[in-house]
N, C-alpha and C positions, 0 to 999 in steps of 0.2 A: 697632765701638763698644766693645770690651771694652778694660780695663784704661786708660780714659778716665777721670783724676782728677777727681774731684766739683768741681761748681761750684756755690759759695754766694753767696749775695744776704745782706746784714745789712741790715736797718731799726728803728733804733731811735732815731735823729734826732729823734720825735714828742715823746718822752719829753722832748727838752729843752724842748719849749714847756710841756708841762705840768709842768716844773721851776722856770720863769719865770713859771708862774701861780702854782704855791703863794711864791713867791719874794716877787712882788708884792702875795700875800693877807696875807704876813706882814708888811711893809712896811705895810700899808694898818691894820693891827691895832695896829703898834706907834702908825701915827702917831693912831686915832682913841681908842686906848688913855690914851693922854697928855692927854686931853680928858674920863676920867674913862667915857667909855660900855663899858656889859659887852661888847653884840656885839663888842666885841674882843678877850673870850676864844672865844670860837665862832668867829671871822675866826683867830684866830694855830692853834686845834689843824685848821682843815682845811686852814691852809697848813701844817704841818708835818708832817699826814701825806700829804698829795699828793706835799712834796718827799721824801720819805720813800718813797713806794710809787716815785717817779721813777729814784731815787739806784739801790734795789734793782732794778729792772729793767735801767737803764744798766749795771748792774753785773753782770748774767748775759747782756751783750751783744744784752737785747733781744731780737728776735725774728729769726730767719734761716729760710730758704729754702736747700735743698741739693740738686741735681738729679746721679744719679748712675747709675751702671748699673741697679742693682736699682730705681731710681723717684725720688719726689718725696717727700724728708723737710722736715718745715715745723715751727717751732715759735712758737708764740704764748702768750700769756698763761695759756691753758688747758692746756697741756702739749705733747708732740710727738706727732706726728701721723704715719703713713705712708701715702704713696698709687703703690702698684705699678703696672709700666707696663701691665700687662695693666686696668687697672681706668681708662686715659684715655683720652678719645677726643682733646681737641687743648686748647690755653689760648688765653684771649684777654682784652683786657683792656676794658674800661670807664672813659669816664672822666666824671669829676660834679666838677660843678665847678673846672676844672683841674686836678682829681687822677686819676691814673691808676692804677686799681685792677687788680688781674691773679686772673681766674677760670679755673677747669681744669674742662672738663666730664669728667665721669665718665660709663663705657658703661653706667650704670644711669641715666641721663639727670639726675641731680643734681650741681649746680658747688656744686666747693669755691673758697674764695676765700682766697686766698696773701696772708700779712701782711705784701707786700710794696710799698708804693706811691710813686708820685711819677717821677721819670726812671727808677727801675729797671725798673720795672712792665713797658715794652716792651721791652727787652732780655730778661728772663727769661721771659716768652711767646713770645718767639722761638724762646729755647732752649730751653723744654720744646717745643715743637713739633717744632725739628731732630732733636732725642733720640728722640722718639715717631719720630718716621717713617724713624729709622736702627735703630729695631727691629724 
């Protein structure tokens, strides 16, 4: 397993739907705005800064997943995170309602859950698993 180039997962796909809701909150603002009603200023600033917090995230590439010699680097909206191979027991994923979620149990019996879902989810529980047991 040594000198095995990292492999990273990106997911930040999410971020366009909630691009398309403030999109549409502002659309909905402009058009009940032209009618004369206020909630159209309270409608147009949480669609601007929704697509606002969207833009900023799409633009630091979101959230990724990186599985590499030394372990499982994860980063999410809260910062980055490391989880060393000595600290997993295996991943697996979950899925709620058609989505497929990917969790890592740790050898102190608490699962961390990887910001990583949907088609990738199974392929990257694969491969922390094959990593884990090629060490």
């Amino acid at each position: 397993m040594e000198n095995q180039a990292p492999i990273r997962w990106h997911s930040y796909n999410r971020f366009y739907f909630s691009m398309l809701t403030g999109i549409l909150l502002i659309a909905l603002a402009v058009a009940i705005g032209l009618d004369g009603i206020f909630l159209s200023l309270f409608l147009l600033c949480c669609g601007i800064f929704i697509v606002g917090v969207s833009i900023v995230v799409i633009a630091q590439k979101g959230v990724w997943v990186e599985v590499s010699d030394t372990g499982i680097v994860y980063r999410n909206i809260f910062g980055i995170r490391n989880i060393d191979w000595e600290e997993v027991s295996y991943s697996y994923t979950i899925t709620i309602k058609l989505l497929e979620i990917v969790h890592v149990k740790k050898t102190d019996g608490k699962s961390v859950t990887l910001p990583i879902s949907g088609s990738k989810a199974r392929d990257l529980a694969e491969k922390i698993n094959k990593f884990k047991n090629e060490t």
